[in-house]
C-alpha positions in Angstrom: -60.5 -106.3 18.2 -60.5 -103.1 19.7 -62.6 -100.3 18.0 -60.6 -96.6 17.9 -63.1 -94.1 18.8 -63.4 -91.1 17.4 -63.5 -87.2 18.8 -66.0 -84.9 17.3 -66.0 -81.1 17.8 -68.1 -78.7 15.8 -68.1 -75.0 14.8 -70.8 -72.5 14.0 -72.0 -72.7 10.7 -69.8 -70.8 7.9 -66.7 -70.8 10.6 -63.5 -70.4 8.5 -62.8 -72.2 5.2 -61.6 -75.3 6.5 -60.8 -77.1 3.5 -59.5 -73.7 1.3 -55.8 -74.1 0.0 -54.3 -72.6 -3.5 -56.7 -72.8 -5.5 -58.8 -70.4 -3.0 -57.4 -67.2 -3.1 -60.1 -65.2 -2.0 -61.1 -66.8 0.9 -64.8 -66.9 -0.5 -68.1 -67.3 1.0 -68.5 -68.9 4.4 -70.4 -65.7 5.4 -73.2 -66.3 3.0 -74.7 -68.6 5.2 -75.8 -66.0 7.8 -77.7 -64.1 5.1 -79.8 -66.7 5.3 -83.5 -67.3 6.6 -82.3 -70.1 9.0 -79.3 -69.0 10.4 -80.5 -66.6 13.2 -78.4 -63.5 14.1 -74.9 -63.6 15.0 -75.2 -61.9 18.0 -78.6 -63.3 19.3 -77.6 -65.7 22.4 -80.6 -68.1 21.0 -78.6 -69.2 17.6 -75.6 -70.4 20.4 -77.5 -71.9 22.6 -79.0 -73.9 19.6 -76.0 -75.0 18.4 -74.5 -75.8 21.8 -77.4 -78.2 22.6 -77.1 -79.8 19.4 -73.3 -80.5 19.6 -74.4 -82.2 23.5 -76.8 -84.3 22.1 -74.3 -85.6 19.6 -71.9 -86.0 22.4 -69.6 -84.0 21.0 -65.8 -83.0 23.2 -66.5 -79.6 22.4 -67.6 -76.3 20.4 -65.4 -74.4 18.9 -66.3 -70.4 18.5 -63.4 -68.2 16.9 -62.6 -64.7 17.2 -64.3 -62.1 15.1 -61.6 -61.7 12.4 -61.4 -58.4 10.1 -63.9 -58.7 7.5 -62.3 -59.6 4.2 -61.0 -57.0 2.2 -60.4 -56.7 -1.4 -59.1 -53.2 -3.4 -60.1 -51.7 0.7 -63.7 -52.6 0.8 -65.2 -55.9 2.2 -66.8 -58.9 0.5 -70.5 -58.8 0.4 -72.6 -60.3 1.9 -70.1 -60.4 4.5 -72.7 -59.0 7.8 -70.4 -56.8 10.4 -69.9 -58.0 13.7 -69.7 -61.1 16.0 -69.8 -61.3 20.1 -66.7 -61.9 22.0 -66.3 -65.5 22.4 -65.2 -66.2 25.5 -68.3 -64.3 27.1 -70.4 -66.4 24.7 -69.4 -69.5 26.4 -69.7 -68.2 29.8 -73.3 -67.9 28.9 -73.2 -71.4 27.2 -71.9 -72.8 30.4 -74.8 -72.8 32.0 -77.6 -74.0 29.7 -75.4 -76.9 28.9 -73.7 -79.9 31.1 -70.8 -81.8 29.5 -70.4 -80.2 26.1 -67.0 -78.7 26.2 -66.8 -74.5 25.6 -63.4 -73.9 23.7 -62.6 -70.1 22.1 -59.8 -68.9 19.8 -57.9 -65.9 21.1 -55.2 -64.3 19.4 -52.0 -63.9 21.1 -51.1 -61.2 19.6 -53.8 -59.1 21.2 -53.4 -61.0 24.8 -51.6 -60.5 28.1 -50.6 -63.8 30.2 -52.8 -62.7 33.5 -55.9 -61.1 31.8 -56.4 -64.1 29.4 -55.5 -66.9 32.3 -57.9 -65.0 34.7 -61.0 -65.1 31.6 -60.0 -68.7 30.8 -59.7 -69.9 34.7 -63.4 -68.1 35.1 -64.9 -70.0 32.3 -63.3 -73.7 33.5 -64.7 -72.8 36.5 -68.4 -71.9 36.2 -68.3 -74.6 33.6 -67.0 -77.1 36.0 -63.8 -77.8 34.0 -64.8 -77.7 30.0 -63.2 -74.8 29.1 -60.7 -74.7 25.6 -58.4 -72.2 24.3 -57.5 -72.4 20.6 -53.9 -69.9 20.8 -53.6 -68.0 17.7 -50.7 -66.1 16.1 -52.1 -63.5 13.6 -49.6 -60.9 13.0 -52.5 -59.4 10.8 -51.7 -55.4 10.4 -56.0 -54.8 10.5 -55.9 -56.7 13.7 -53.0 -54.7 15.4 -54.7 -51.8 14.7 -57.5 -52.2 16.1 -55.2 -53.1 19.5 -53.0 -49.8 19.1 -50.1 -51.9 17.6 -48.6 -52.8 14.3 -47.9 -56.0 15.0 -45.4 -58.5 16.7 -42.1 -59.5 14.5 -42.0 -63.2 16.2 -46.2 -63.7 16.7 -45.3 -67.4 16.9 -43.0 -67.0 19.7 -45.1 -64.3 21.4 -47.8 -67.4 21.1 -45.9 -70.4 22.6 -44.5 -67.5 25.6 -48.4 -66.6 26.2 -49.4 -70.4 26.6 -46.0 -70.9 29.0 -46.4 -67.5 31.0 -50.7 -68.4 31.2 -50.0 -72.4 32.5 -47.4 -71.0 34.8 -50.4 -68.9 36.1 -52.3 -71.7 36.6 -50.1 -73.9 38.2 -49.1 -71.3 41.0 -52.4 -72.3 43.1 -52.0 -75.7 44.1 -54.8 -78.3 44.3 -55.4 -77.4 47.5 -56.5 -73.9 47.0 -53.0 -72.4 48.4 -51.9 -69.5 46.0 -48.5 -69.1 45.6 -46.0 -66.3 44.0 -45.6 -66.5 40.4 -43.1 -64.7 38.1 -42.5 -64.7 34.8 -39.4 -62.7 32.8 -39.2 -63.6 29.0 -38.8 -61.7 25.7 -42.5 -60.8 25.7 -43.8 -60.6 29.1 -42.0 -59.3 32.5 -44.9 -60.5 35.0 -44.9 -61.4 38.9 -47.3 -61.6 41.7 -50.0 -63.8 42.9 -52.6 -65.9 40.7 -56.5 -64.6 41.7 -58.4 -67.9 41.1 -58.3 -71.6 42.7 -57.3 -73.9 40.8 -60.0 -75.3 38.2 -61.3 -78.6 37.7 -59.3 -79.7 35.5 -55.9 -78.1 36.5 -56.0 -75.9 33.7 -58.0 -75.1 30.6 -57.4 -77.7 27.2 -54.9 -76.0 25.1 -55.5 -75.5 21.5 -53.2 -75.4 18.5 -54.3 -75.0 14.6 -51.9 -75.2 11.5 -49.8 -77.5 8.7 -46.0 -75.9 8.8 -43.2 -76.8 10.8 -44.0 -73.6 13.1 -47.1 -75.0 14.0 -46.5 -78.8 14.2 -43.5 -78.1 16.9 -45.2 -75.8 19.3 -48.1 -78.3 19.1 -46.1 -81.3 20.1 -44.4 -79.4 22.7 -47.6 -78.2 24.5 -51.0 -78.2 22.9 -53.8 -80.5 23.4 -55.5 -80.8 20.2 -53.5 -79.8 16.7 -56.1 -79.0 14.2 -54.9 -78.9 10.8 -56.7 -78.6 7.5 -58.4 -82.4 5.6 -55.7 -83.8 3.2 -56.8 -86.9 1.3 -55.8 -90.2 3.4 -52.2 -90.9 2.5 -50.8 -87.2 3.0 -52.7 -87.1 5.9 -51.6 -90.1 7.7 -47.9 -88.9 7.0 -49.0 -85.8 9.0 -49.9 -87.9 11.6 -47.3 -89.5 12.0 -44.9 -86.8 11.9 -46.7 -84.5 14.6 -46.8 -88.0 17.0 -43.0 -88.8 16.2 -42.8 -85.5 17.7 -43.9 -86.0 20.6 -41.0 -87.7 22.5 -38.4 -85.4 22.3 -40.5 -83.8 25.3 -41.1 -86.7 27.4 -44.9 -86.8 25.9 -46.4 -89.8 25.0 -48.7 -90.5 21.3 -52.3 -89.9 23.1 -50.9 -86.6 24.9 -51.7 -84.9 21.5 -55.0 -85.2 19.6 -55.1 -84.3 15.7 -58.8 -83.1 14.4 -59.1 -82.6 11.0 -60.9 -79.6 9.9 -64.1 -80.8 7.5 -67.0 -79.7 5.3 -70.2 -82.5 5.0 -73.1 -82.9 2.8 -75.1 -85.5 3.3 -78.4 -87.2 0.6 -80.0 -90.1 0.6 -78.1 -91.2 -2.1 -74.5 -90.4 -4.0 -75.9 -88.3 -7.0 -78.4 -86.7 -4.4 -75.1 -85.8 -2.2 -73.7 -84.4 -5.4 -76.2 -81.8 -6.4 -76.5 -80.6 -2.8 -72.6 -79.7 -2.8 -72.8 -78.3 -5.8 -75.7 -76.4 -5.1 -73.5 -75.3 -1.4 -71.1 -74.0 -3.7 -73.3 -71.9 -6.0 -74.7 -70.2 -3.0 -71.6 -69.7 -1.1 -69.9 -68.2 -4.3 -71.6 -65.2 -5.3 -70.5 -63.2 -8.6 -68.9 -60.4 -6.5 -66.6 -63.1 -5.3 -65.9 -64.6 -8.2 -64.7 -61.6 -10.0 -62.9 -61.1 -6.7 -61.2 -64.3 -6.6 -60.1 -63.7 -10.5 -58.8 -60.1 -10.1 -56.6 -61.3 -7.1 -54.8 -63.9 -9.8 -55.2 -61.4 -13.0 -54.3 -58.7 -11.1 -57.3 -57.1 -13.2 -59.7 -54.7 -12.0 -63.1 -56.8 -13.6 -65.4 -54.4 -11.7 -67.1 -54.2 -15.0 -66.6 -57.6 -16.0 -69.9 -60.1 -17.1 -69.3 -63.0 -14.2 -71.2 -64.9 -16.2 -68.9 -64.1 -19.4 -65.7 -66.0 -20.0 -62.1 -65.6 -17.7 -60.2 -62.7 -18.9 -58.6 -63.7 -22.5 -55.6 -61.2 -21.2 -52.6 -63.2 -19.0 -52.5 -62.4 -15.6 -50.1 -59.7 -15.1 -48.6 -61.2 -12.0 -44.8 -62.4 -12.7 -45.0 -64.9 -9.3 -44.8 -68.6 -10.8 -47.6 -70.1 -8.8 -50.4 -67.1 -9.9 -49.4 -67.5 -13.4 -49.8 -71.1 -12.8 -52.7 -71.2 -11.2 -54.4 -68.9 -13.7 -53.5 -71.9 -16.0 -55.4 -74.3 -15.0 -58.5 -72.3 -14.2 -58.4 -71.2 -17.7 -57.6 -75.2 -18.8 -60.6 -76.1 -16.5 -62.8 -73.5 -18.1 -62.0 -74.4 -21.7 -62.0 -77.9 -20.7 -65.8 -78.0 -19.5 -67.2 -74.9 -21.3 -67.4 -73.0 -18.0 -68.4 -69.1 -16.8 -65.7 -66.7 -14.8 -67.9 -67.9 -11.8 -68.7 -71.2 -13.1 -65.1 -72.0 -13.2 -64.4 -70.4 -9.2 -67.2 -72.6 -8.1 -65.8 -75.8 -9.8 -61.5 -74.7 -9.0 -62.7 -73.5 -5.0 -63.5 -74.6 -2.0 -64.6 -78.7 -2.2 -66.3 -79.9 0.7 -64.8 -82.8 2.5 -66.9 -85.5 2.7 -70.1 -86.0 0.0 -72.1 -88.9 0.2 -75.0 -91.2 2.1 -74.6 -91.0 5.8 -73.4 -95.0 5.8 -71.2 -93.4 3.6 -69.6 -91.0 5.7 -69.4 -92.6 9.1 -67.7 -95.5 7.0 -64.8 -92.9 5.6 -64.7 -90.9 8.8 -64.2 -94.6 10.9 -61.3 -95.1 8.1 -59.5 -92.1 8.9 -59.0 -92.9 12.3 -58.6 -96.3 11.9 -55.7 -96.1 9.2 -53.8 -93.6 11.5 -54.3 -90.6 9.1 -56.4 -88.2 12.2 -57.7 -88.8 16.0 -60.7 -87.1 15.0 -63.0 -84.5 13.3 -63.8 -80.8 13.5 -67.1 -80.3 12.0 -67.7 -77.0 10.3 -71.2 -77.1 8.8 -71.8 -74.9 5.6 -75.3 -74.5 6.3 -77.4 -73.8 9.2 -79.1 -77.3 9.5 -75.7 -79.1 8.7 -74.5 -80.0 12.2 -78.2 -81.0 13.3 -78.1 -83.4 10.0 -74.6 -84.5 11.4 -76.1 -85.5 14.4 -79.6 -87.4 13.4 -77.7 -89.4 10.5 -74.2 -89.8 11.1 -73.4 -89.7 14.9 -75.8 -93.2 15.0 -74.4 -94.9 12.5 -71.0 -94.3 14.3 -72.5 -95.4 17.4 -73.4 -99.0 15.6 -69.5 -99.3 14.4 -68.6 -99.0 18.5 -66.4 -95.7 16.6 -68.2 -93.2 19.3 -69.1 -92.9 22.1 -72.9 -93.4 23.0 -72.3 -91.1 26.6 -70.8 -89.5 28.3 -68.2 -91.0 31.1 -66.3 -88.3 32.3 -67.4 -84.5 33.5 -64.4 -82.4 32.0 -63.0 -81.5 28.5 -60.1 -83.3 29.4 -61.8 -86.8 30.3 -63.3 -86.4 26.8 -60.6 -86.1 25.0 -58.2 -88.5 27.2 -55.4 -86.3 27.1 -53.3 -85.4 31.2 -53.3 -82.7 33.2 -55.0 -82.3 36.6 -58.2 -84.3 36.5 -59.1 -87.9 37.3 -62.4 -89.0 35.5 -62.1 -91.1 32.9 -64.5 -90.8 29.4 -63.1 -94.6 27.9 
């Protein structure tokens, strides 16, 4: 019986709220973690490299750094404990490229800030002094904060700016052919007017892995026309193997076949040596990464209440939320049904309603649901976004072996390129297995 492998990539601690939906209107908390002790600086090269070595020793496909987003806002000032500032990540992994071997370097840029010949130039540069690893996650923020700080208001179509970047950058690519001869490009859409000649040989793997993230029906199309990897958010086994299978359906109808197109689900872990162990550590995660500024934050965005006054530690507001949308008045319902239900705070009740973590249990635990989840069809793989600085290290030491032992990873690695990892076409000819 053949044993589906899985694909692992990992983020830096606190990246994104990969499992926040509805009930998490406030996008609370991942940046909590860097106020801590162990999490190093944000900018110091060290706390990357760290991370990066880790993620090779687990044999990980790649790393994952996003873009600096705009610091979360709420009534025009930011979240604290929210710390300013993040290094660009592309020149991160330039750096990375050298202190590490196989791991692969992948970076989120937003399209809406990029032109097709800067971003293909930075992207060639890194596959190549990485020796073919490099990733691009393409992202579509039409985000007026963003624009701004780019001298624009913002695109009207960001998704179709975004699939005419990835086009308009691969036709880049492709005009140097394997054998080093550059030849004319040109490029005329409804975004870009380009022409001229490519500046870089071609990279080891023809051309960087391409990237997509999102649930709709404008995500899940552009992915099975030309992405790589579709990341999308963890969804409990059944919804998520209906996912599955919808974004591989899709993948015919442009002469692709199933294994052209990975799907990584976005996850949270905690890990004890037993179940009620694995329990109090989440629930202790959640404590920390809620503070009572966020709370009261997360309830004024449904009340539509300035609480700047308010006791977090009192009760919800005993006022209804003077939003007229259904879902608000909805969702205010059941946070004040859970509250009442269990006896619970304002912040109490966020902690409980926000931001679960994904997997909670023993490491035999975990490998045994993460092997599940490929093997019932429901995801190819995982994105690992660790809540705490230790968490991918913990990953590693007590999860990645235990894989190992259900022949559900690999144990080295095969090929030299992101691609080869992965096992997805275009341009190179090692094989990872």
């Amino acid at each position: 019986m053949t044993v589906r492998q899985l694909h692992l990539a990992a983020a830096p601690p606190g990246a994104g709220r990969p499992d926040a939906g509805a009930d998490d209107p406030a996008g609370l908390g991942p940046d909590a973690v860097w106020a801590g002790t162990r999490a190093g600086s944000r900018i110091a090269f060290a706390a990357y490299e760290r991370l990066a070595g880790t993620a090779e020793r687990g044999l990980f496909d790649f790393l994952l750094l996003d873009e600096e987003p705009p610091l979360p806002e709420h009534r025009g000032r930011p979240h604290e404990p929210a710390p300013a500032g993040g290094p660009e990540p592309v020149a991160v992994l330039n750096a990375l490229a050298g202190v590490t071997t196989r791991l692969g370097l992948a970076a989120t840029v937003n399209a809406a800030c990029a032109q097709p010949y800067e971003l293909a130039r930075r992207l060639a540069t890194l596959d190549h002094l990485s020796a073919g690893r490099a990733g691009w996650r393409v992202t579509a923020s039409a985000d007026p904060r963003t624009g701004a700080d780019h001298r624009f208001a913002g695109h009207p179509d960001p998704y179709g700016r975004a699939t005419e970047l990835v086009l308009a950058a691969r036709k880049l690519w492709d005009s140097v052919t394997p054998e080093g001869v550059p030849r004319p490009f040109a490029h005329r859409g409804r975004h870009f007017d380009i022409a001229g000649e490519f500046g870089l040989p071609r990279s080891p793997q023809g051309h960087p892995v391409v990237i997509r993230s999102g649930e709709s029906e404008r995500a899940r199309e552009p992915a099975a026309a030309w992405a790589d990897v579709l990341l999308v958010r963890h969804a409990p086994p059944e919804p998520a193997r209906a996912r599955y299978a919808d974004v591989k359906r899709r993948l015919a109808a442009y002469g692709r076949a199933p294994g052209d197109l990975k799907v990584m689900s976005r996850i949270t872990v905690v890990l004890g040596d037993t179940a009620a162990e694995a329990r109090e550590r989440a629930a202790g995660i959640r404590r920390l990464l809620i503070t009572p500024r966020h709370a009261l934050c997360a309830v004024e965005r449904i009340w539509g209440t300035d609480l700047s006054g308010y006791d977090p530690d009192g009760p919800l507001p005993r006022t209804e939320p003077r939003a007229r949308d259904r879902r608000t008045r909805a969702l205010a319902a059941r946070w004040r049904a859970l509250a009442e239900d269990k006896g619970l705070s304002l912040r109490e009740t966020v902690i409980e309603a926000s931001g679960r973590q994904s997997f909670v249990g023993t490491p035999g635990t975990v490998a045994a649901e993460l092997h599940r989840y490929a093997e019932e069809g429901a995801a190819d793989g995982f994105l690992l976004a660790p809540q705490l600085p230790d968490g991918l290290e913990e990953f590693v030491d007590r999860v990645v072996p235990l894989l190992q032992e259900r022949s559900a990873f690999r144990t080295e690695y095969r090929g030299g390129t992101l691609r080869s990892h992965l096992g997805v076409p275009g341009g190179t000819t090692d094989d990872d297995g």
